[in-house]
C-alpha positions as a printed NumPy array, in Angstrom:
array([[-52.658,  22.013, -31.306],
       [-55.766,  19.975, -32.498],
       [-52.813,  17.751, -34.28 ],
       [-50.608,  17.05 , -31.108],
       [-53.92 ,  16.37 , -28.651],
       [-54.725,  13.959, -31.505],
       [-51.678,  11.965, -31.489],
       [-51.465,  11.735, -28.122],
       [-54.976,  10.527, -27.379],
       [-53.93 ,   7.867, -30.133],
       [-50.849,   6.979, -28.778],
       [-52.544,   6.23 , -25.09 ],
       [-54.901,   4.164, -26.81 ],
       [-51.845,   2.082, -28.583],
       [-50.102,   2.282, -25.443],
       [-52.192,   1.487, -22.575],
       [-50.57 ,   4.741, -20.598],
       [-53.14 ,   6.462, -18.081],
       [-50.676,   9.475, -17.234],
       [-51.059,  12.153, -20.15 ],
       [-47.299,  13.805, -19.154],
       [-45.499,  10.892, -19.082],
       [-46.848,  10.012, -22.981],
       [-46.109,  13.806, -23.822],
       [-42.793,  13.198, -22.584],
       [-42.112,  10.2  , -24.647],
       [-43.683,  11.42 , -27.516],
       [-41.669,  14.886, -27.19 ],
       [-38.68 ,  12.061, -26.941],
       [-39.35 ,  11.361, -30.4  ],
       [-40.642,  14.371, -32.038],
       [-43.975,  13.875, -31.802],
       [-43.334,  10.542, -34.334],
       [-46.331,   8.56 , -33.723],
       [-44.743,   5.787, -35.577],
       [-41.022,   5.657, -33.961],
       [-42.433,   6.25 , -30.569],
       [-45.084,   3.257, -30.736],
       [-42.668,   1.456, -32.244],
       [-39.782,   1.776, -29.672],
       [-42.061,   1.693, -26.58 ],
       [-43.603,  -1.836, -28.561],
       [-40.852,  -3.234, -29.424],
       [-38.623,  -2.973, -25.886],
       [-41.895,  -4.623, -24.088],
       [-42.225,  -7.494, -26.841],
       [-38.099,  -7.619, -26.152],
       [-38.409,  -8.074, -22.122],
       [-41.18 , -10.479, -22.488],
       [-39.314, -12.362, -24.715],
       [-36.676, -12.414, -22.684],
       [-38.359, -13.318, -19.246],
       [-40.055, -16.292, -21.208],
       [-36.567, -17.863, -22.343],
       [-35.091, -20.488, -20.071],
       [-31.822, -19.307, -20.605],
       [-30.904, -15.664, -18.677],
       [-28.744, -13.561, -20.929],
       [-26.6  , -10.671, -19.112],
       [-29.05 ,  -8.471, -19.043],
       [-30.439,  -6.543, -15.851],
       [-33.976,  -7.699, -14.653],
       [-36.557,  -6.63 , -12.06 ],
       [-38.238,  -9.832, -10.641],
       [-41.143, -10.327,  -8.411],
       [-44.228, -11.964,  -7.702],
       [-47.636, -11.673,  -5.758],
       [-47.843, -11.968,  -2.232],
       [-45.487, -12.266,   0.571],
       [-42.312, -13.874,  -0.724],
       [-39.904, -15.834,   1.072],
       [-36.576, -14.249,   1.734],
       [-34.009, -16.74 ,   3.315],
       [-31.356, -14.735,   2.401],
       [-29.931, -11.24 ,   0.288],
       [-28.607, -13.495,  -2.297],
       [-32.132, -15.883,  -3.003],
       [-34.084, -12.918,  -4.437],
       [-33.835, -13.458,  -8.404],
       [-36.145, -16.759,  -8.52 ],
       [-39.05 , -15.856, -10.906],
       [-42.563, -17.572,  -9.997],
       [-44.569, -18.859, -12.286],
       [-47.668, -17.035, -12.019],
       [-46.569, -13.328, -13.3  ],
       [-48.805, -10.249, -13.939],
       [-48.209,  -6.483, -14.383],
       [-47.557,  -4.09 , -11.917],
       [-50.576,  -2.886, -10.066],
       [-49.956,   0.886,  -8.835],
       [-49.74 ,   1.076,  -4.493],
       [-52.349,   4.137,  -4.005],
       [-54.064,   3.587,  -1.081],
       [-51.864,   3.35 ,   2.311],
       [-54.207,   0.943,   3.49 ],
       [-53.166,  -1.781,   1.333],
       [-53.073,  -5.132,   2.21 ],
       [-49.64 ,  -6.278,   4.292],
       [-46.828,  -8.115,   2.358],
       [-43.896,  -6.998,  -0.013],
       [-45.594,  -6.678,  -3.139],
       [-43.417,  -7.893,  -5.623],
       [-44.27 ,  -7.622,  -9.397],
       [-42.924,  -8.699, -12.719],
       [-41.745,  -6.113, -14.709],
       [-41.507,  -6.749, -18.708],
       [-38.71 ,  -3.979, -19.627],
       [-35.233,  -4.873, -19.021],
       [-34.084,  -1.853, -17.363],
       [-30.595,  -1.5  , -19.282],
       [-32.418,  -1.283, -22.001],
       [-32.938,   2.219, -23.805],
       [-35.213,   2.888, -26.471],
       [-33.108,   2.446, -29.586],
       [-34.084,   5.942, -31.171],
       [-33.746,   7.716, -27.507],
       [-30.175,   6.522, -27.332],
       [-29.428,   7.313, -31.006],
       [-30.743,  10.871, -30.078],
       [-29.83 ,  11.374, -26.958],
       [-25.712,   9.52 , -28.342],
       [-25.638,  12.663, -31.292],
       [-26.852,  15.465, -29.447],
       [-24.194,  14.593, -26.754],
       [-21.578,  14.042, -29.496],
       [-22.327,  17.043, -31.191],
       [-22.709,  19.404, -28.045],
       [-19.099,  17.826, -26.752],
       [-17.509,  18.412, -30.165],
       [-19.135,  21.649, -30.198],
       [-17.63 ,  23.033, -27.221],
       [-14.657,  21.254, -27.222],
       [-14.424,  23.271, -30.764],
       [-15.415,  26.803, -28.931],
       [-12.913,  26.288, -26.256],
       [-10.083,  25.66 , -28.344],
       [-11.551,  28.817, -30.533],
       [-11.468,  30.73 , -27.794],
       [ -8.101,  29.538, -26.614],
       [ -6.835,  30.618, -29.733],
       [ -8.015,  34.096, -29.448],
       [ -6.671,  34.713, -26.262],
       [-10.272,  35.182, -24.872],
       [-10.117,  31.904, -22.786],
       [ -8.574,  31.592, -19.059],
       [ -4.792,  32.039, -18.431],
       [ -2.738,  29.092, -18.762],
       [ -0.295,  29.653, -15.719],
       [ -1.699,  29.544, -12.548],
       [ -5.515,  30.272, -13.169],
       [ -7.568,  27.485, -10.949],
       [-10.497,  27.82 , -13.586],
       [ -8.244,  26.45 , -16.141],
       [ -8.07 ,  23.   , -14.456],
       [ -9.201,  20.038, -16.258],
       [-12.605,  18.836, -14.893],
       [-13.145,  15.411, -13.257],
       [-14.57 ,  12.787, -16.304],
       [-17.88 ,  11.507, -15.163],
       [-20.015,   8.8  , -16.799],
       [-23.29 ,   9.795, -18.641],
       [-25.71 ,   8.292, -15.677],
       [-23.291,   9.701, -12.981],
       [-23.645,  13.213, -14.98 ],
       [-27.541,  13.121, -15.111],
       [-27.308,  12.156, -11.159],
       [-25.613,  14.573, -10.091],
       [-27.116,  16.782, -12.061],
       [-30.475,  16.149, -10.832],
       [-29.304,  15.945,  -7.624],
       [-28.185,  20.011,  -7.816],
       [-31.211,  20.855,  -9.516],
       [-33.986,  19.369,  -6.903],
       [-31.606,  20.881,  -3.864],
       [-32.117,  24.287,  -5.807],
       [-35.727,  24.081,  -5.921],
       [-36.643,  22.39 ,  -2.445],
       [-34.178,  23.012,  -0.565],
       [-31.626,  20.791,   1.53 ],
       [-34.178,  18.78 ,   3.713],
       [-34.633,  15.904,   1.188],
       [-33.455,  12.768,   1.122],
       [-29.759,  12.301,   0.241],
       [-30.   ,  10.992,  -3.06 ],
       [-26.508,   9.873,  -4.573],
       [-24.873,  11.351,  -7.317],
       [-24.213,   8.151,  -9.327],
       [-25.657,   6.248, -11.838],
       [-28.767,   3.76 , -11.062],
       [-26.189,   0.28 , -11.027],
       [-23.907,   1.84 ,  -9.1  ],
       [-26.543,   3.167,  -6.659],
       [-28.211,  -0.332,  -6.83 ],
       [-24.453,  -2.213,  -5.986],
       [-24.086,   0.678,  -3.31 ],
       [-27.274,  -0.551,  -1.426],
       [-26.373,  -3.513,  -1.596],
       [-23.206,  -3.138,   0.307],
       [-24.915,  -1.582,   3.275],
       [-27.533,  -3.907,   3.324],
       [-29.87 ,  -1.312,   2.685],
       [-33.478,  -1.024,   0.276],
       [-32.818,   1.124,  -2.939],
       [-35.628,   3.952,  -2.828],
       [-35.968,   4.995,  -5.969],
       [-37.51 ,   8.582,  -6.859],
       [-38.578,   9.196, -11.082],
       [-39.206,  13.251, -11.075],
       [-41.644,  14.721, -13.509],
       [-40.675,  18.202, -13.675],
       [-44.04 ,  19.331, -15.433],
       [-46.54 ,  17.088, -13.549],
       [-48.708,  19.675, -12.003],
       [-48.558,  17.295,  -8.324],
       [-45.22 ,  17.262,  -8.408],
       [-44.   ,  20.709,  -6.816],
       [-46.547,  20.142,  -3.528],
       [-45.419,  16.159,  -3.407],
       [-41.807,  17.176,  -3.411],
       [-42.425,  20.012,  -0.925],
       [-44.759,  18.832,   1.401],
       [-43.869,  15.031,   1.355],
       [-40.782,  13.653,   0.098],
       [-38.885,  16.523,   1.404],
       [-40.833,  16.768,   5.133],
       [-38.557,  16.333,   7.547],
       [-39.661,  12.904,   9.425],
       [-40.217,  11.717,   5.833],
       [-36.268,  12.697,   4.725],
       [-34.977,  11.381,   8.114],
       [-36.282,   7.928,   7.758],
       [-35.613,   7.375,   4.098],
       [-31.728,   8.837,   5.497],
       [-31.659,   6.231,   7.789],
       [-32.936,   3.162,   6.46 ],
       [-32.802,   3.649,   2.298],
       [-29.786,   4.287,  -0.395],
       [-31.685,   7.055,  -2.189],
       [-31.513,   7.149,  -6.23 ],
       [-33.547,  10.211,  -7.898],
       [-33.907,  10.812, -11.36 ],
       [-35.742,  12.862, -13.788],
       [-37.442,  11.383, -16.575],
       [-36.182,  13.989, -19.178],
       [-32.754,  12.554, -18.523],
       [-31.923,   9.274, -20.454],
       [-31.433,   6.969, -17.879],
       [-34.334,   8.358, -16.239],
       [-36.798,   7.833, -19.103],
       [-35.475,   4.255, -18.8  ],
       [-36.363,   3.588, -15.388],
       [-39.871,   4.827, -16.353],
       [-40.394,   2.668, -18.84 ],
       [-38.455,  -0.672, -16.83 ],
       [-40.886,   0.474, -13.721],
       [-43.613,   0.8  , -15.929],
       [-44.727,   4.47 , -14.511],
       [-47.969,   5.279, -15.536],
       [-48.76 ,   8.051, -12.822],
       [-46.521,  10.553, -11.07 ],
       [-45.09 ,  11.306,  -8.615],
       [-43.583,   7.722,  -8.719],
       [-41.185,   6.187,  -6.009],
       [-39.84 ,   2.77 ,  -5.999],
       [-38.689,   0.473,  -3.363],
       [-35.952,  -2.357,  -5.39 ],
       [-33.63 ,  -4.316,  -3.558],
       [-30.631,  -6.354,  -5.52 ],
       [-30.802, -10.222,  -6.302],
       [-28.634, -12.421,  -7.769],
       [-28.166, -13.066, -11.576],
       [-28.263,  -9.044, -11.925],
       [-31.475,  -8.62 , -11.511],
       [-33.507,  -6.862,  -9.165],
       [-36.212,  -7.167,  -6.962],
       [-39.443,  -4.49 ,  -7.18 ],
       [-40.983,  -4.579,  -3.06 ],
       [-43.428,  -1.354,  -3.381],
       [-44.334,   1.303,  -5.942],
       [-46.188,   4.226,  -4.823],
       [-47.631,   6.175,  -7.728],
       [-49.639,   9.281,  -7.536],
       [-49.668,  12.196,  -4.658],
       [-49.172,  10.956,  -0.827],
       [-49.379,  12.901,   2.451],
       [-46.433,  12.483,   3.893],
       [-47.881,  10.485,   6.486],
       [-49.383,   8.057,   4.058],
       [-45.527,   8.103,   2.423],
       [-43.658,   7.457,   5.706],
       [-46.263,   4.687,   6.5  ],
       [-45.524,   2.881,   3.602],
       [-41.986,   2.959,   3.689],
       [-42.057,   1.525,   7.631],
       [-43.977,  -1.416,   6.098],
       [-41.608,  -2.19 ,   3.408],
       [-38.717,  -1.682,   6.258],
       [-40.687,  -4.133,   8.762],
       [-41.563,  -6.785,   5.803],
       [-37.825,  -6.888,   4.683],
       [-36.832,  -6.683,   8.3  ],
       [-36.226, -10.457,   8.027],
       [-33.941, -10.422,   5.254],
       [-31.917,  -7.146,   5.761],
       [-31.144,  -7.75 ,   9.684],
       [-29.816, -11.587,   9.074],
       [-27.677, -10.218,   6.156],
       [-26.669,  -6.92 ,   8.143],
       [-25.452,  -8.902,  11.031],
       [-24.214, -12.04 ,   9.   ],
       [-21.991,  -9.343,   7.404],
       [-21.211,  -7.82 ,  10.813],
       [-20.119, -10.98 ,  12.15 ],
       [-18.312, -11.564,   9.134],
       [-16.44 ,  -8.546,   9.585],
       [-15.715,  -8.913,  12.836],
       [-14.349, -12.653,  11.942],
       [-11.609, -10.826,   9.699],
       [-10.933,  -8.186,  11.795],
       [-10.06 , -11.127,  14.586],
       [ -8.554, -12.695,  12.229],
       [ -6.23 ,  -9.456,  11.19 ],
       [ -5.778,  -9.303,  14.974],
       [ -4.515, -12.923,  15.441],
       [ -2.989, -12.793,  12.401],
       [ -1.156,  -9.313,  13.16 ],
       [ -0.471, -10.713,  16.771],
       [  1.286, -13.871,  15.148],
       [  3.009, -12.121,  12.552],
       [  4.577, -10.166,  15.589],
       [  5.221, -12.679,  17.77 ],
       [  6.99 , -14.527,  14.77 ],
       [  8.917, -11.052,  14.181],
       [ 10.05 , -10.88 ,  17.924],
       [ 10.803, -14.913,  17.855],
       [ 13.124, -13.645,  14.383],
       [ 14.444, -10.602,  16.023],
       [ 15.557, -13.221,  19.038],
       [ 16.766, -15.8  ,  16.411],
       [ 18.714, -12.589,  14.744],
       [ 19.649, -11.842,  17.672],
       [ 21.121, -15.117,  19.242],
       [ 22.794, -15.386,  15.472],
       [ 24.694, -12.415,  15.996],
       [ 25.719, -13.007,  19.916],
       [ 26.754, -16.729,  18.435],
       [ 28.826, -14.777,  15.46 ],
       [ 30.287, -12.367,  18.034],
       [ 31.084, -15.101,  20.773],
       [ 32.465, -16.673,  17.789],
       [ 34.858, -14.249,  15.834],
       [ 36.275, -13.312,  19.356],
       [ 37.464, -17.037,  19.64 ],
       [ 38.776, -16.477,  15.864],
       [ 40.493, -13.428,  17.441],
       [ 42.145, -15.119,  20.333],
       [ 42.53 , -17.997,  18.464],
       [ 44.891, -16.053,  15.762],
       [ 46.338, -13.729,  18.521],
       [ 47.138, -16.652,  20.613],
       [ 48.998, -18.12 ,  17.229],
       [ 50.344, -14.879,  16.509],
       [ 51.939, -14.969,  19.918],
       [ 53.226, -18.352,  19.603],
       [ 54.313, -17.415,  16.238],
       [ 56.184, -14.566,  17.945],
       [ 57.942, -16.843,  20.475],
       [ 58.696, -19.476,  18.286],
       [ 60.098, -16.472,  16.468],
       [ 61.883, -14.925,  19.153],
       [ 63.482, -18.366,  20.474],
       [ 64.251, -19.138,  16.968],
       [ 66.056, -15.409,  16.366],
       [ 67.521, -15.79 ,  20.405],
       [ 68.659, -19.478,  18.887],
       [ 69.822, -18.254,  15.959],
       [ 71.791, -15.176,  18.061],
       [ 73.382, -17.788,  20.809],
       [ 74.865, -19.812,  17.98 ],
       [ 76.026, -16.414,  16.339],
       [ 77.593, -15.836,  19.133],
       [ 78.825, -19.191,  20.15 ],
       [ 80.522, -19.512,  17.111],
       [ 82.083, -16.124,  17.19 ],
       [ 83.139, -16.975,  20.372],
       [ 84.832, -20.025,  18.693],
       [ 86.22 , -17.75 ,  16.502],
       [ 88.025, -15.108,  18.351],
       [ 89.478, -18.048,  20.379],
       [ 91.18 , -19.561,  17.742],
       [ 92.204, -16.743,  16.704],
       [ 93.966, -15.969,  19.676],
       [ 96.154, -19.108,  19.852],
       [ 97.531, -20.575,  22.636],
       [ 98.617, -18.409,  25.737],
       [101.69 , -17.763,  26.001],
       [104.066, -18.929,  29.473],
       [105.318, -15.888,  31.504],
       [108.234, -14.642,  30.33 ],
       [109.943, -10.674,  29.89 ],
       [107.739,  -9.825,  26.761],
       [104.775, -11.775,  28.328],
       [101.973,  -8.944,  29.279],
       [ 99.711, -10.222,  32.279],
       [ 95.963,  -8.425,  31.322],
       [ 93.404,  -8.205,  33.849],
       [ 89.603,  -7.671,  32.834],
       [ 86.874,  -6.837,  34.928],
       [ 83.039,  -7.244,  33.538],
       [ 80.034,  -5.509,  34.628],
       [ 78.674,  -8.34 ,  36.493],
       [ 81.676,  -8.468,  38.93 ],
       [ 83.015, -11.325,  37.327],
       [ 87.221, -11.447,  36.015],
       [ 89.08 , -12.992,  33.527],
       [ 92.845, -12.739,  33.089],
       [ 95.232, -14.035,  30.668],
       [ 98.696, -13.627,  29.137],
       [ 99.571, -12.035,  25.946],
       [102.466, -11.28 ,  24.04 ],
       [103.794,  -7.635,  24.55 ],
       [103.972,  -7.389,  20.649],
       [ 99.804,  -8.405,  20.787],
       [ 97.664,  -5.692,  19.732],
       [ 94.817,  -4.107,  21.654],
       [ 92.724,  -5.556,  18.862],
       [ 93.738,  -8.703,  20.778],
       [ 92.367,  -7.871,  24.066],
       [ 88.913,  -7.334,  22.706],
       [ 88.892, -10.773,  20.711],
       [ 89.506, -12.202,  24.033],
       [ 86.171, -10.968,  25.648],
       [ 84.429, -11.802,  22.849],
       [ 85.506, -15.49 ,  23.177],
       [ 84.618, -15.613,  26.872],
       [ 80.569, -16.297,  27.824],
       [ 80.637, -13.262,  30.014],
       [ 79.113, -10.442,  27.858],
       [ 76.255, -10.414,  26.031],
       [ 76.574,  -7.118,  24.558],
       [ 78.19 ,  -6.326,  21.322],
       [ 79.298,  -2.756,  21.869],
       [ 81.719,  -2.036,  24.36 ],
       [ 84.694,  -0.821,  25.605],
       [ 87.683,  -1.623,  27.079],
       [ 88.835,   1.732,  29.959],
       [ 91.529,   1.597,  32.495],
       [ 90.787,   3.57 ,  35.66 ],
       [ 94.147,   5.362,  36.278],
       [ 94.896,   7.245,  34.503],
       [ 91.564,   6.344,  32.311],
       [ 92.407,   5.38 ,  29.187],
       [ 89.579,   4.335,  26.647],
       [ 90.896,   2.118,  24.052],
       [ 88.478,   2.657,  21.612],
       [ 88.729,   1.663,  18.161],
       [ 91.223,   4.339,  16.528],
       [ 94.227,   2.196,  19.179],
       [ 92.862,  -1.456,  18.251],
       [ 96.09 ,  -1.636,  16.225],
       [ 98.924,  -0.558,  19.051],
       [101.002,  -3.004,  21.146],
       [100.288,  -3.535,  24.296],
       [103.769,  -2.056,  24.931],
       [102.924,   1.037,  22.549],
       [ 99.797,   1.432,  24.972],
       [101.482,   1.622,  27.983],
       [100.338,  -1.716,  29.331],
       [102.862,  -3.805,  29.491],
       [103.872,  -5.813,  31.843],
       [100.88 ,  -5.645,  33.284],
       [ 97.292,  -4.138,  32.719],
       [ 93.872,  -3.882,  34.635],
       [ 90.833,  -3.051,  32.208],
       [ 87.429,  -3.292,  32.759],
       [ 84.369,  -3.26 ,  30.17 ],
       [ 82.052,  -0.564,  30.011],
       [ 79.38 ,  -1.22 ,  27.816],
       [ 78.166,   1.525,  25.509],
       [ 74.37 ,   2.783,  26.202]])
């Protein structure tokens, strides 16, 4: 015991820490190593100053500040580093003079101590390869959940080291004081930090000492009193973290935490690096804790509002801008749905006119056709006409073996002539073909008393064998 009180009266002397918890916590970080822990809290500080003294600004995170009011024309002109710079001076009193009080902080923040993150990088390794080995031991046995249809066999969501420690903190302080506390998020300190500066909001930043003996009746009695809770709600993004955790520990050492319970009031700048606007270290009444935070609120009033509604009106420019745009881009869909539509009327109107057109062609065709075939027909005809006529010679004067043949056509009209008794009946019909008074080709020739049909089984008998000599009426009947 007289060995550990030792080292860490030496190691505040070394130091320069006040706070004897937060140098047993670092020196428990580095089992109670004297040497490593001087070393790495040394050696990060000589880093940052380093660093902050180079012209050139690596990648690196940094919190910026200076004395005195600053001036804030806008979120994004917060990184420019004055040239007087000096060590954060704890905010105890409430009564402390008005102004942002910005301070210069040595430690690059996303810097860890090399030995805490070689620690803190193999017991994580080991504890993940461990389990991962006793689950799939398990597994094997047949001890582990069921594979089909057991919810508890799910894979769990992968979260990021600083978003595990966050939301892990975040379970653990609702446990022990309840759920009237500020609404600290369950993500890592960038991401909270980028998240604040989205809604144009201060980061308040909480560092929990779980074995400071002020801690439990701050936590209670302050940063969880209602009015308190409300108003960091309304106008903060709260971050909380304890400083066992890594990233944690880190945030002590970049906000240079010498007494707890610690808050923080950062906002983002450009170049990655941060601004520091109030620390409040040591126990507050919840009074003197919401009084604070209204100051910081009202000092950064002039840079948060302008940004807030420079953003709003931003907004609101692209959301009019969606709306003209939207309105044009239907507009220009009705004006194409007319254009379509006037196309298609225009293609209708005209394939109609293709469809007359070729129907009125077709139809001509079909005339021409017709006339052509009727043409074609009357010179058939003509020429049989021709035919039959010559055939029939020339008619013969009246005589006693002259027959004198009547014939009566449909039409009313008659045609006689004279033919040879000996002529056949085959005759008779090749003289109505040669006359232009029947247009039909099937016919036949009937006399009415008695009637006798002369079809085509007598075209071969006399007109004496068919009983009409010397004389004959027939008329044409034309077949149906």
């Amino acid at each position: 015991m007289v060995d550990l009180a030792d080292k860490l009266a030496y190691f505040q002397a070394n130091t320069g820490l006040d706070d004897p918890d937060l140098c047993t916590e670092i020196l428990s970080a580095h089992g109670w190593d004297l040497e490593l822990a001087i070393s790495a809290f040394t050696t990060s500080n000589s880093a940052s100053v380093n660093n902050l003294n180079d012209n050139n600004t690596n990648d690196d995170h940094y919190i910026v500040g200076s004395s005195g009011q600053p001036n804030l024309e806008s979120w994004e002109g917060l990184d420019r580093p004055e040239s007087s710079q000096r060590e954060l001076e704890p905010v105890s009193d409430v009564d402390a003079p008005p102004g942002l009080a910005w301070k210069i902080i040595t430690l690059p923040f996303s810097v860890i101590s090399g030995s805490l993150g070689l620690i803190s990088g193999a017991i994580g390794l080991g504890m993940w390869v461990a389990g991962g080995v006793l689950s799939r031991s398990v597994g094997l046995l047949g001890l582990g959940p069921g594979r089909n249809g057991d919810a508890s066999s799910s894979p769990l969501v992968s979260l990021s080291v600083s978003a595990s420690e966050a939301a892990h903190f975040v379970a653990a302080f609702g446990r022990d004081f309840g759920t009237t506390c500020p609404n600290f998020v369950t993500e890592g300190f960038i991401d909270a930090l980028q998240r604040s500066r989205q809604e144009f909001k201060l980061l308040f930043v909480y560092l929990h000492s779980p074995d400071h003996p002020d801690t439990p009746l701050f936590c209670e009695r302050s940063l969880c009193s209602g009015v308190v809770a409300a108003f960091i709600n309304e106008n903060f993004v709260s971050w909380g973290g304890s400083i066992r955790a890594s990233e944690g520990f880190k945030m002590s050492n970049s906000l240079k935490a010498s007494r707890f319970p610690f808050c923080a009031v950062v906002m983002a700048a450009t170049n990655q690096r941060i601004a520091l606007l109030q620390q409040i270290e040591g126990p507050k009444s919840s009074e003197q804790l919401l009084t604070i935070l209204q100051r910081v609120v009202e000092e950064s009033a002039s840079v948060l509002i302008p940004a807030r509604l420079d953003a709003e009106e931003r907004r609101n420019n692209m959301r009019l801008r969606e709306e003209q745009d939207a309105a044009y881009r239907a507009a220009l869909e009705a004006d194409q749905a007319r254009e379509r539509q006037r196309k298609e009327e225009q293609e209708r109107l005209e394939r109609e006119a293709a469809e007359a057109e070729r129907k009125r062609k077709e139809e001509e065709e079909a005339q021409e056709r017709a006339a052509r075939e009727a043409a074609e027909k009357e010179a058939a005809l003509a020429h049989r006409r021709q035919e039959k006529a010559m055939a029939l010679g020339d008619e013969p004067e009246k005589g006693p073996n002259v027959t004198q043949v009547l014939v009566r056509f449909p039409t009313g009209e008659r045609k006689d002539r004279r033919f040879y008794s000996t002529a056949t009946i085959q005759s008779l019909y090749d003289f109505v073909d040669s006359l232009d008074c029947l247009n039909a080709e099937n016919y036949r020739l009937v006399s009415n008393f008695p009637r006798v049909v002369y079809g085509p089984e007598k075209h071969s008998k006399s007109l004496k064998e068919a009983g009409l000599h010397p004389q004959a009426s027939l008329f044409v009947e034309v077949d149906s």
